[in-house]
C-alpha positions in Angstrom: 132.0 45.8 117.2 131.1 47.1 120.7 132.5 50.6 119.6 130.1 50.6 116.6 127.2 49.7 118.8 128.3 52.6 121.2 128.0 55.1 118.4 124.6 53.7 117.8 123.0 53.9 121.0 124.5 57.4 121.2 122.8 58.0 117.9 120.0 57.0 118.5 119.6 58.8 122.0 120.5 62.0 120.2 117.3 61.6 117.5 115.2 60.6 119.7 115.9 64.2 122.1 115.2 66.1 118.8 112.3 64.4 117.9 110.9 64.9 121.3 112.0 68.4 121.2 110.4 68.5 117.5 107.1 67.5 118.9 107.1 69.9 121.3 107.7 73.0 118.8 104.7 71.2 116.7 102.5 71.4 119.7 103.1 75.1 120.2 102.4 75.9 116.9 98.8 73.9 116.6 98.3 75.8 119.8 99.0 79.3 118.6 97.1 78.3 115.4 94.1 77.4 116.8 94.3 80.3 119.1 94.5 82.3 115.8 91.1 80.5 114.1 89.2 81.2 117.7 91.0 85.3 117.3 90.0 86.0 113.9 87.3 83.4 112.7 86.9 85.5 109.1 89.3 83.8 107.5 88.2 80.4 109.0 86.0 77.5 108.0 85.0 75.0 110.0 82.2 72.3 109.9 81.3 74.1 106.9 79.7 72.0 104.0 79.3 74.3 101.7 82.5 74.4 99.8 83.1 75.8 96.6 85.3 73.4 94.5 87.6 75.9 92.1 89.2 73.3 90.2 85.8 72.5 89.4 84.7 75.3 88.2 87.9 75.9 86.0 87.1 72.6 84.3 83.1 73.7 83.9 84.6 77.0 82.5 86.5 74.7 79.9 83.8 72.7 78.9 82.1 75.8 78.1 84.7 77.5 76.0 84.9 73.9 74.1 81.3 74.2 73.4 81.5 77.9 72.5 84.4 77.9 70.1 84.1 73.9 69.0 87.3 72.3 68.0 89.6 75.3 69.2 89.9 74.1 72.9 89.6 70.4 72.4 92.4 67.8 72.6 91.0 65.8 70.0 89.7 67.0 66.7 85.8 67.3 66.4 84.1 65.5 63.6 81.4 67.4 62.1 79.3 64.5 61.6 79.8 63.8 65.5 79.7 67.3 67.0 75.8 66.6 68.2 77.3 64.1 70.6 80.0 65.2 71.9 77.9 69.1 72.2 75.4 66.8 74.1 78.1 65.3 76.0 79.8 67.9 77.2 76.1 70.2 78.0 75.7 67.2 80.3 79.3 67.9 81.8 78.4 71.3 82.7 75.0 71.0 83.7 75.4 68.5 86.6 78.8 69.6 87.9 77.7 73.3 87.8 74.4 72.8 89.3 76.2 71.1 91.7 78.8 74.2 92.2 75.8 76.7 92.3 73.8 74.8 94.5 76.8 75.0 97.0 77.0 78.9 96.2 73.4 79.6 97.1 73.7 78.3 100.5 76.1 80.7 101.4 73.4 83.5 101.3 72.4 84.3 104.8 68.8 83.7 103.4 69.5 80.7 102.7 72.0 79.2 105.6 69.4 77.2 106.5 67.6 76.2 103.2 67.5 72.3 102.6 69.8 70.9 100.1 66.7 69.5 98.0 65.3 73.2 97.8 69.4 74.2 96.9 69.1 71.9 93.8 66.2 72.9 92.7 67.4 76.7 92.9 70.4 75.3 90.9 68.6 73.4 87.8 66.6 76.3 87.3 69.6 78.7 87.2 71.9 76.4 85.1 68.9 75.6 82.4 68.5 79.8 82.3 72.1 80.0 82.0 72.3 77.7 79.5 69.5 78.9 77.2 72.1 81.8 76.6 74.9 80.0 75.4 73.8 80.5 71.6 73.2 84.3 72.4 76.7 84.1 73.9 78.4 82.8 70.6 76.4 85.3 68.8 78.2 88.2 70.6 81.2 87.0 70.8 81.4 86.4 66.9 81.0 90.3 67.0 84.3 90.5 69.4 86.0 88.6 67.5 85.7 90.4 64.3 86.5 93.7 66.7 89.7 91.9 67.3 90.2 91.2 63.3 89.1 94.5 62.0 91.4 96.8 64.5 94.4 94.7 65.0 96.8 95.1 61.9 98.9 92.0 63.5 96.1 89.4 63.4 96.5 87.5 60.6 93.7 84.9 61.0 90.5 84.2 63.4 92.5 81.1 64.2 95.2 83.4 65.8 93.1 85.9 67.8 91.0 82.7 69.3 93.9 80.6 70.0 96.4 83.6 71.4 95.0 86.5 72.2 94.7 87.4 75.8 92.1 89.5 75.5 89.8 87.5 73.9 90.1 84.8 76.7 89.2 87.4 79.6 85.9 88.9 77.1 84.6 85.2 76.7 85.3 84.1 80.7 83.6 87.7 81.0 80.4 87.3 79.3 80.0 83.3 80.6 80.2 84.8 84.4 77.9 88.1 83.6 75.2 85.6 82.4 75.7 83.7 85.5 76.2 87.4 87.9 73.0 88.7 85.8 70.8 85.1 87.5 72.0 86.6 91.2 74.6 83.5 91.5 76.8 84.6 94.7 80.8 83.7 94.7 81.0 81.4 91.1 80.8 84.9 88.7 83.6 86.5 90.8 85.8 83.3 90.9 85.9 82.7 87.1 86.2 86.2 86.3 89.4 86.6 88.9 90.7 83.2 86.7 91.0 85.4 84.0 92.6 87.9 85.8 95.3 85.2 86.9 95.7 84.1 83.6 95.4 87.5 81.5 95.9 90.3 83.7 93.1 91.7 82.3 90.8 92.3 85.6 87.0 92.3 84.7 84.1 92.5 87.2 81.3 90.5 86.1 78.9 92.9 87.5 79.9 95.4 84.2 78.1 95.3 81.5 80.4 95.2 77.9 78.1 95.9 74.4 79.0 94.2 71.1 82.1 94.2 69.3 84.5 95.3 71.9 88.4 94.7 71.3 90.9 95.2 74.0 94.3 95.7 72.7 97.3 93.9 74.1 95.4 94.3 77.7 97.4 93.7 80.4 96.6 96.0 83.3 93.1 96.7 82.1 90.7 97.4 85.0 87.5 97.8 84.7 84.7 98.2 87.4 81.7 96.2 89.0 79.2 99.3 87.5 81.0 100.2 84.8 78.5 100.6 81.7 80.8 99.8 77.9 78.5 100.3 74.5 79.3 98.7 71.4 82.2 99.2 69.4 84.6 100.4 71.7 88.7 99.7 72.0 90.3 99.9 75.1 94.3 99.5 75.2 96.8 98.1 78.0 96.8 100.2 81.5 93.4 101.3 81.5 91.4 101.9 84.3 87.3 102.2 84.3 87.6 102.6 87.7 85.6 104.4 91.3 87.1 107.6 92.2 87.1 106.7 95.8 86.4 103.9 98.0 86.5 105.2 101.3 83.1 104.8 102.3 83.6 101.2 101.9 80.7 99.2 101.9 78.1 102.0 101.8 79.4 102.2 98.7 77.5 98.6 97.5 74.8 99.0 94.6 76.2 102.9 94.2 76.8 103.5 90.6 80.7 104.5 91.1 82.2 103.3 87.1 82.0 105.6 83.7 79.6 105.2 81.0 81.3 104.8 78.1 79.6 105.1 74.7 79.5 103.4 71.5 82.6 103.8 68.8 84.8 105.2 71.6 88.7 104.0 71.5 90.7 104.7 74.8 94.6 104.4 74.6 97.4 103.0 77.4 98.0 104.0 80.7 94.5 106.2 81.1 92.1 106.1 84.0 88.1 107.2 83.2 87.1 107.4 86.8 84.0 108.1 88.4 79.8 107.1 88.5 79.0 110.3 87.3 81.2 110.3 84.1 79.7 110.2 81.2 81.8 109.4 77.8 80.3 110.5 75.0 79.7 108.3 71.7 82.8 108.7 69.4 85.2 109.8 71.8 88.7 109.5 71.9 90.7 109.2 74.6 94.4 109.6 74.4 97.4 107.8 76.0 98.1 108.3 79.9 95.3 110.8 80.7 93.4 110.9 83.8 89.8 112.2 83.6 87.3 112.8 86.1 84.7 114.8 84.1 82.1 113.7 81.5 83.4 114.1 77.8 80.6 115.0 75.3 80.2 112.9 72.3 82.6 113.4 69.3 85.7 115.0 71.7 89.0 114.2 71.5 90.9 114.3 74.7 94.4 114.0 75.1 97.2 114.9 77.8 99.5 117.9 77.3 103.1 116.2 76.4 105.7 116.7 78.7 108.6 119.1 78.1 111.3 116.8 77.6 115.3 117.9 77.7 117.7 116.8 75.5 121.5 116.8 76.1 124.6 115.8 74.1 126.6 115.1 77.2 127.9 116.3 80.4 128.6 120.3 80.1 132.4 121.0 81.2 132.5 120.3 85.1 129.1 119.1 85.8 128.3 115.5 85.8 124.7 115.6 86.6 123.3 116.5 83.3 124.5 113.2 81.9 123.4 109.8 82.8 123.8 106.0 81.4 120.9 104.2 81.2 121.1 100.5 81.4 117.8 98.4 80.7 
């Protein structure tokens, strides 16, 4: 019994040094750590009230897809002789939790650091209500997508399947529901819900671009396409592409400075290509083929395409050299 005890106490002595000696590692770290906030305070925030909430904002997001494409995104099924209240229900949803989001955004304008958060909320009703006057101008254009997707995708069989599935029909809608929003000068929100699609698509979409009627992006992951980048109607864009700046070394001298292609109407633009540039200008009924790189304006009715590589074909090593023969294994 006393030997037990022994082996106890020594135990117990031995936890007791390595929690000390725990506590003492903790307290160098929320030393260093604080050190760091004071070093490099902008990635810090402290005694900040102004907090975005993202999880928030995915749910508003939601809300707004369930309103725009009713009984697609729902849990339940939507009764038509119901859909008034639970339209009504949901408007409500979005209305007081976003004006609640944007109200938070707009104070974190250096104009407005030290507005009054009754001023804030007025800022935000006015905003939301705008924003929300679009929503049936929103379904309107994205009826158009839609039948983009339909019309040029030999593999959708239904509407069903291109709302439900398709990728790129989930980054277009998030697109156009944060260019409404980037369009009323709301800071932070446009760029979080468009990065959300991102995440979830890999389809990356600055809200700041502005996307005509009917566009169809194909497959889509990898897609880039720029804060100023100007898309007319009717155009098809495949995986890989990139509408993007040609260079970005000037930073942010570079802000407001038209740095994205034009593209026209009726212009199709196949994988792996990058249209780069303010200045360039693609022409209406242009095609662009696969893994090209241009720089230069295309006038309207051009085809462009990239000169195929010269590819070598062997039916095995030649007598005493090995290194015209490989195995490939994928």
């Amino acid at each position: 019994m006393d030997e037990k005890l022994t082996d106890m106490t020594t135990e117990l002595d031995k936890f007791m040094k390595n929690k000390d000696t725990s506590n003492e590692k903790t307290e160098t770290l929320v030393n260093e750590m604080l050190k760091s906030y004071q070093e490099h305070p902008v990635s810090t925030r402290l005694n900040v009230t102004n907090i975005l909430n993202r999880d928030t904002l995915i749910d508003v997001l939601q809300k707004i897809r369930e309103i725009l494409f009713p009984g697609y995104y729902d849990n339940t099924r939507v009764r038509a002789e119901y859909v008034r209240y639970t339209v009504g229900e949901k408007i409500e949803f979005v209305q007081y939790h976003l004006t609640k989001q944007v109200a938070i955004a707009l104070g974190t304008l250096e104009i407005c650091e030290d507005c009054g958060r009754s001023y804030l909320m007025q800022k935000a009703e006015k905003i939301v209500d705008e924003f929300l006057d679009q929503l049936p101008k929103l379904r309107a254009i994205l009826a158009t997508d839609i039948q983009a997707f339909y019309d040029g995708d030999p593999a959708a069989y239904s509407f069903d399947e291109i709302i439900l599935s398709y990728p790129g029909l989930t980054a277009i809608t998030i697109y156009r529901i944060a260019h409404e929003l980037w369009i009323l000068k709301v800071p932070l929100i446009p760029r979080i819900m468009t990065e959300y699609a991102h995440g979830k698509t890999g389809i990356d979409i600055h809200p700041g671009a502005t996307i005509g009627k009917y566009f169809f992006i194909d497959h889509g992951t990898g897609i880039v396409i720029g804060e100023t980048t100007e898309i007319g109607d009717h155009v098809k864009i495949y995986q890989g592409v990139t509408l993007g700046g040609l260079s970005t070394r000037k930073g942010q001298a570079l802000k407001g400075v038209k740095r994205h292609p034009t593209i026209g109407n009726n212009v199709t633009i196949y994988s792996g290509t990058s249209v780069l540039g303010g200045d360039t200008v693609i022409g209406d009924n242009v095609t662009i083929g696969g893994n090209t790189f241009v720089v230069r304006s295309v006038p309207a009715d051009m085809k462009v395409s990239a000169r195929a590589p010269e590819l070598e074909y062997t039916h095995g090593p030649s007598q005493g050299d090995k290194d015209t023969y490989w195995d490939f294994v994928i």
